[in-house]
N, C-alpha and C positions, 0 to 999 in steps of 0.2 A: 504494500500500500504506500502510495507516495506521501511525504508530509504532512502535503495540505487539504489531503480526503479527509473530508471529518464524514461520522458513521450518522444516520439518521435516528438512532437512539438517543446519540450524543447532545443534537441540536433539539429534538424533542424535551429534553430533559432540562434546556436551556429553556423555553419557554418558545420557543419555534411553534406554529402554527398554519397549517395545513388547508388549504383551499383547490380543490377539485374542480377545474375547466373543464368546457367540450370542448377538443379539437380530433375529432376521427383521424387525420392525416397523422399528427404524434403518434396518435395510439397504434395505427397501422404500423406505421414505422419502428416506432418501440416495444410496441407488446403492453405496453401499461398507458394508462389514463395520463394528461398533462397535468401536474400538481405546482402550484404556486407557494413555496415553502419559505415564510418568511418573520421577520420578529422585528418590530416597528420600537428601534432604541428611542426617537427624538418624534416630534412631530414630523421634521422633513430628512430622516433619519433612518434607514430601513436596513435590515441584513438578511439577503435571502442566499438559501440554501439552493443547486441545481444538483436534481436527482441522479442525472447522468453524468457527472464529475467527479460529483459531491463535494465538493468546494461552494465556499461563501463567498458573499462580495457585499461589501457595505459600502451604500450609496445616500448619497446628502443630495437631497433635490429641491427645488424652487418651488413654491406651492403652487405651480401649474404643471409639475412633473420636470420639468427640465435638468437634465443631471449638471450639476456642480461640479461632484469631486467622487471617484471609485476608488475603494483600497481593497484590496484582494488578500483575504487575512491567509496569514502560512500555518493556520497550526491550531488544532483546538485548542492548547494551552491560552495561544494568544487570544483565540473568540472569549474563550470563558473569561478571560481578564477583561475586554471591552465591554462584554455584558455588563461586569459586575461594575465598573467604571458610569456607565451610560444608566444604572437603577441606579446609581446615588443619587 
């Protein structure tokens, strides 16, 4: 497993939250439903999890969606420290 695969237990256990899309064409492709797997640190503050990586990417966006700023975390070590950082 590389690094920056964190396990889907992992992020669950973080407070990650799971949202179910239709898109037939993923599912065709992939075998499984598209899930939107993410955990909202700030208002304009989000980290989602991609199922087929499994890596995180925490994104800071404009309150029209516009992305700001993307940091691609390496490491569940480091996710669990930002969580715990961004609940103070």
């Amino acid at each position: 497993m590389e690094e920056n695969q964190i396990d889907y237990a992992d992020i669950k256990a973080l407070g990650f939250k799971t949202s179910v899309e239709s898109d037939s064409v993923y599912e065709n492709t992939y075998g499984f439903p598209y899930k939107i797997i993410s955990l909202k640190l700030r208002k304009n503050v989000i980290a989602d999890w991609d199922q087929l990586t499994r890596q995180v990417v925490i994104q800071k966006c404009k309150d029209n969606g516009t992305i700001l700023e993307t940091y691609n975390v390496p490491s569940l070590e480091n996710l669990r420290s930002l969580v715990a950082i961004f609940k103070k």
